[in-house]
C-alpha positions in Angstrom: 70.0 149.8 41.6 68.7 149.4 45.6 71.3 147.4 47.6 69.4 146.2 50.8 71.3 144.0 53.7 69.3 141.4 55.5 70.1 141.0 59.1 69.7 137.4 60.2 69.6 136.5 64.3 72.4 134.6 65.0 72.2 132.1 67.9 75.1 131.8 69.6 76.1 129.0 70.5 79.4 126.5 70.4 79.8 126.2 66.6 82.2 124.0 64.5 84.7 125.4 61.8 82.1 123.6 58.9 79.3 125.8 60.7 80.9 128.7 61.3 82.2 128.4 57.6 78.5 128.2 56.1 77.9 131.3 58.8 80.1 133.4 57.2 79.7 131.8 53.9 83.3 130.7 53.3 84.4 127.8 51.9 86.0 125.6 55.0 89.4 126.2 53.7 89.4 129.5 53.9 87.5 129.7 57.0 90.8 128.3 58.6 93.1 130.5 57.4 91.0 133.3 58.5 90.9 131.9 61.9 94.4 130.7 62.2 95.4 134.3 61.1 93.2 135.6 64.5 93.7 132.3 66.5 95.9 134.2 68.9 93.6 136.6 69.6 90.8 134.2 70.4 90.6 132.7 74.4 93.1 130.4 74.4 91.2 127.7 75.9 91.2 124.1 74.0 88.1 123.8 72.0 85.9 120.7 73.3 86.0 118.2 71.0 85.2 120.0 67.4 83.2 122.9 68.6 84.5 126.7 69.2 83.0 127.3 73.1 80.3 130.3 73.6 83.0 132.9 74.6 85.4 131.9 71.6 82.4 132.4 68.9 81.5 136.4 70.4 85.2 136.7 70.3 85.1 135.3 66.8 82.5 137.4 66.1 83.8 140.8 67.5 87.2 140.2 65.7 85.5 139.1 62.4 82.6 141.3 62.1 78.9 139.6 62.2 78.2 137.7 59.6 75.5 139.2 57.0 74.2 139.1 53.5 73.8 141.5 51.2 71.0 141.3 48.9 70.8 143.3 45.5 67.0 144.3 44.5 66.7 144.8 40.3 64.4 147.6 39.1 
């Protein structure tokens, strides 16, 4: 069985917890307590309105890994 990964380009940009949840393809509850377990590693600037800033999403990112898929081929 071939296990192949497909890389996606991720735009980054400010993202929301529902986004970033589908991004990393958690459910939204989850997603939270990953983040709140990380939360004080992250900028600690407020978040504007719902969104994660630029600088908190790479630092979500670096601390998190990148998100990717992995894709199993039959035959």
């Amino acid at each position: 069985m071939k296990h192949g990964v497909t890389v996606t380009k991720i735009v980054v940009k400010p993202y929301s917890n529902k986004e970033l949840a589908k991004l990393f393809n958690r459910s939204e509850s989850t997603w939270r307590r990953e983040v709140a377990k990380i939360r004080h590693q992250i900028e600690p600037t407020e978040r504007v309105g719902h969104f994660w800033s630029i600088k908190q999403v790479e630092q979500i990112m670096s601390l998190l890994g990148r998100p990717y898929e992995v894709i199993e081929e039959l035959g």
